[in-house]
Structure formats: C-alpha cells, structure tokens
C-alpha positions in Angstrom: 183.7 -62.4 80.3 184.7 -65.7 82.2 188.3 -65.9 83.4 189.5 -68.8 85.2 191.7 -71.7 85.7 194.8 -70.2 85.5 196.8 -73.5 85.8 200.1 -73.6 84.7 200.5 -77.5 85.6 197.7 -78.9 83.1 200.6 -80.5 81.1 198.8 -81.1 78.2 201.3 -81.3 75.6 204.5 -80.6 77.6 205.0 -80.0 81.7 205.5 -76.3 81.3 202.4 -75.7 79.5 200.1 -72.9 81.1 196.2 -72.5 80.4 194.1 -69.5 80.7 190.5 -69.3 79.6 188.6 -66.6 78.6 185.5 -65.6 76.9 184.4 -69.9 76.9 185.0 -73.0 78.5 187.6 -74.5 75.7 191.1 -74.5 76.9 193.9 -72.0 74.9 197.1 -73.3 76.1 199.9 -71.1 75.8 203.9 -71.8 76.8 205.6 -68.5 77.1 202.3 -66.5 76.3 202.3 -68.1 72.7 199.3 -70.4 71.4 200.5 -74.0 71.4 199.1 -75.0 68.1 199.8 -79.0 68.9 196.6 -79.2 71.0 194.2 -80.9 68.3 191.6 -82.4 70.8 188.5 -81.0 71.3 189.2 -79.3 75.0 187.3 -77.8 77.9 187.5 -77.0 81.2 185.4 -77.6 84.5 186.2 -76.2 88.0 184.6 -77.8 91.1 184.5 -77.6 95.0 183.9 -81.0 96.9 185.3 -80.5 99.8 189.0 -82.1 100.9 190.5 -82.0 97.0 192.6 -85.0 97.6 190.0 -87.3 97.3 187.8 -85.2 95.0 191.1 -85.0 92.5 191.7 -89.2 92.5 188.2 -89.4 91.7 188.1 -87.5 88.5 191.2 -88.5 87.5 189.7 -92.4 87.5 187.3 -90.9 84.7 187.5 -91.8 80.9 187.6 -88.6 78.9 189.9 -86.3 81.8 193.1 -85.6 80.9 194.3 -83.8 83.4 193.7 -82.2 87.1 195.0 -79.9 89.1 194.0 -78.7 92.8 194.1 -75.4 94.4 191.8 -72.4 95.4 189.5 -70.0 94.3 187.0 -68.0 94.8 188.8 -66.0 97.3 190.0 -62.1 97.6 193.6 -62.7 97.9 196.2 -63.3 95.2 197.9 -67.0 95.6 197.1 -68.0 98.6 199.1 -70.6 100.6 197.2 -73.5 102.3 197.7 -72.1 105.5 196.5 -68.8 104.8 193.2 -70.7 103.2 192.3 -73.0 106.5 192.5 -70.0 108.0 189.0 -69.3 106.5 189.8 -65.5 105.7 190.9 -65.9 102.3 187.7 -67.1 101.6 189.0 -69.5 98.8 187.6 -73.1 98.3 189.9 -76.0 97.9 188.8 -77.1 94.2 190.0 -78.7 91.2 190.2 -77.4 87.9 189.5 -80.7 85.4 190.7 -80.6 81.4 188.3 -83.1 79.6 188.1 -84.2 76.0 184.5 -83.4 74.8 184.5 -85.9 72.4 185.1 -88.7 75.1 182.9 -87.3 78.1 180.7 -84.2 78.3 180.5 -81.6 81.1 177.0 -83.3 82.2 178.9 -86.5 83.2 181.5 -84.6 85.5 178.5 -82.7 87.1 177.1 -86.4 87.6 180.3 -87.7 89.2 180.7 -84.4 91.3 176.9 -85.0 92.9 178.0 -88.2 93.2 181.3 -87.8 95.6 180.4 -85.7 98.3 177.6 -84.2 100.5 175.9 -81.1 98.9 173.6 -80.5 101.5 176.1 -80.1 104.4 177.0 -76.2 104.5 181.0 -75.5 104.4 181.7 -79.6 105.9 182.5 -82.5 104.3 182.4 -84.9 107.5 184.8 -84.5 109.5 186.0 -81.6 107.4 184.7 -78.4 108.8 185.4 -74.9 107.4 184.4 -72.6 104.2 187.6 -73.7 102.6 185.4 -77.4 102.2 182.2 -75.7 101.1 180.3 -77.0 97.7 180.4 -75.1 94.2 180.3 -75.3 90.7 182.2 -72.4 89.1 181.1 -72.3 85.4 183.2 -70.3 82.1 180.3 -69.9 79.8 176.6 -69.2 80.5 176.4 -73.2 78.7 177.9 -74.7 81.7 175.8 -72.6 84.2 172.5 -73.1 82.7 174.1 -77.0 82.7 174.9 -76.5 86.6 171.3 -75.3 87.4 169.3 -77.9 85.8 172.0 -80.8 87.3 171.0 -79.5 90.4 167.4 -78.7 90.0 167.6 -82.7 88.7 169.9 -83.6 91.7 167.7 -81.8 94.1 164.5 -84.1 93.7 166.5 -87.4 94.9 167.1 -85.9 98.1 165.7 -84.5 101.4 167.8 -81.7 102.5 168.1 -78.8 100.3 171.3 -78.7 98.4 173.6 -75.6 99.8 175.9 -75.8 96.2 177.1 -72.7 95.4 177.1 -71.9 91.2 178.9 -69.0 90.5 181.4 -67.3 87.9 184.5 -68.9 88.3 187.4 -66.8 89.4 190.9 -66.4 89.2 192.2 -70.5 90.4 195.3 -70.9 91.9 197.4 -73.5 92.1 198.0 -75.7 95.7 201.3 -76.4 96.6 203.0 -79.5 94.8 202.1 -81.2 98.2 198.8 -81.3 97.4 199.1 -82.6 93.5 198.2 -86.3 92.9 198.6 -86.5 97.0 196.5 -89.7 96.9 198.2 -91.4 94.1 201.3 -90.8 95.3 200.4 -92.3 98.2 199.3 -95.7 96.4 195.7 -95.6 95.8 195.1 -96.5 92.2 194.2 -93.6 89.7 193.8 -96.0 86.6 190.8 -95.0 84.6 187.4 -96.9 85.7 189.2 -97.8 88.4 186.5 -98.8 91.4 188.5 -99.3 94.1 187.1 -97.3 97.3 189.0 -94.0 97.5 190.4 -93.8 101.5 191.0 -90.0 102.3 194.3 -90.6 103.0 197.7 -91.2 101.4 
C-alpha cells in the first residue's frame, strides 16, 4: 500500500481541500473526509527531495501541467514536525515537496527531468552551502509505476555524470506540511512563478 502526501493545502478545487493517496499515485481529494466529486482532471501526485524547498518549490511551480505545491517533510519517525525540530537532524525528515500535476498536460517523467535538473544528486545530505540530512536527495514514489519510472530516470541520469548519484528512491511516507512560512516563500518574496517562466531562481526571498 503507498500512503503519502497528506496535504491539506493542495487547493485544488477550494483552499480547504485535503488530499490523501492510497493504494496509487492519482489524487482523491476529500473536504471533511467526503470525496470531492468536482475534480474532473486527470490527477496525480509526485513527492521529491532537492534540498532547500524554497527554491525546489518556485521551480516546479514555473512548470506547465503543475497545479499545485506544497513543501514540508517526510520521511522522518516523528509525527508533524516543526522546522526546528527537522534542522535539528533527529527527526530524520527531508524538506520536500509534494507536486499535483495534470497527466494529460505533463507526465511524471518530465518532473523526474526537471528534479535532475535543479540540484546536485551526487552531493550526500548538501546542497551547497546547505549541509545537513534534512537537504539530502530522494524520490518518494506511490505506485510501483513511479518507482520503476525513478530507477530507470536515474540509471539514465547516472551515465551523464561522473560521481555516483547518492538519490535515495523509496516508499513515500506520511508528508507533512511546513509552516505557512515556508509556502510560496520565494514568490512572496518577488521572484516570478509564472509558468515557463526562465528567469534565474535566487535562493532567497
């Protein structure tokens, strides 16, 4: 069974909308534990670690076919987490995102593309200046589709580069939300979240 995501700010259809996924990748979306029959688009989920989630969220949020974000941690061993408790490195969470796409407009091998693309995966728990296991690389699938996907992106990734890639591809787990802080922190801060937008992202508000 693969449970994850648990993100009550997807906002599909409404701001008080919460998802839950189980058994597959496609999104149920549920408002007061009742299905939300409105949802009509083909939906799924993807849940990535790319180190600081600021930048990782602005950039997925540029591409065509995402229709929504939201950052926060997972993979850890304690129930929601606050961002202190996860620099601390003892949750053992990962800052990540949890992504809502359109299938019909993009495809889970494009966001595995765009996730190689932003970040360092052969640097073990750093993203430049940003050291700790909290900034470590993963793919957490929710169907065996999207981990056989995950292993032959990186098997494909692997041969353009030197250094081994460190990625971790596991089960996703139960995701928590960050603080509200955290939510759209770049594009609240200015930088342009428009999609196709080019414009270098700075990792900072």
């Amino acid at each position: 069974m693969f449970i994850g995501c648990v993100a009550p700010q997807f906002r599909l259809i409404r701001r008080s909308v919460t998802s839950r996924l189980l058994h597959s990748s496609r999104v149920i979306a549920m408002s007061d534990n009742q299905l939300d029959n409105n949802i009509s688009k083909p939906q799924s989920v993807a849940t990535f670690a790319a180190g600081c989630f600021w930048g990782v969220q602005l950039a997925f949020d540029r591409l065509r076919g995402v229709l929504e974000t939201t950052v926060g941690y997972t993979q850890g061993n304690v129930d929601n987490p606050t961002y202190r408790q996860v620099c601390t490195g003892r949750t053992n969470h990962a800052e990540a995102i949890c992504i809502v796409y359109d299938e019909s407009q993009t495809s889970y091998e494009a966001l595995l593309n765009k996730f190689w693309a932003i970040h360092d995966p052969t640097t073990l728990n750093r993203q430049k200046n940003d050291k700790g296991t909290q900034y470590r690389s993963g793919i957490y699938y929710h169907s065996e589709d999207q981990r056989k996907a995950a292993l032959a992106s990186k098997e494909e990734h692997q041969k353009t580069l030197i250094k081994p890639i460190v990625t971790e591809i596991m089960e996703a787990k139960q995701f928590w939300d960050a603080e509200d802080y955290h939510q759209k922190y770049l594009e609240k801060g200015g930088q342009c979240a428009d999609k196709g937008c080019e414009t270098p992202i700075r990792c900072y508000g």
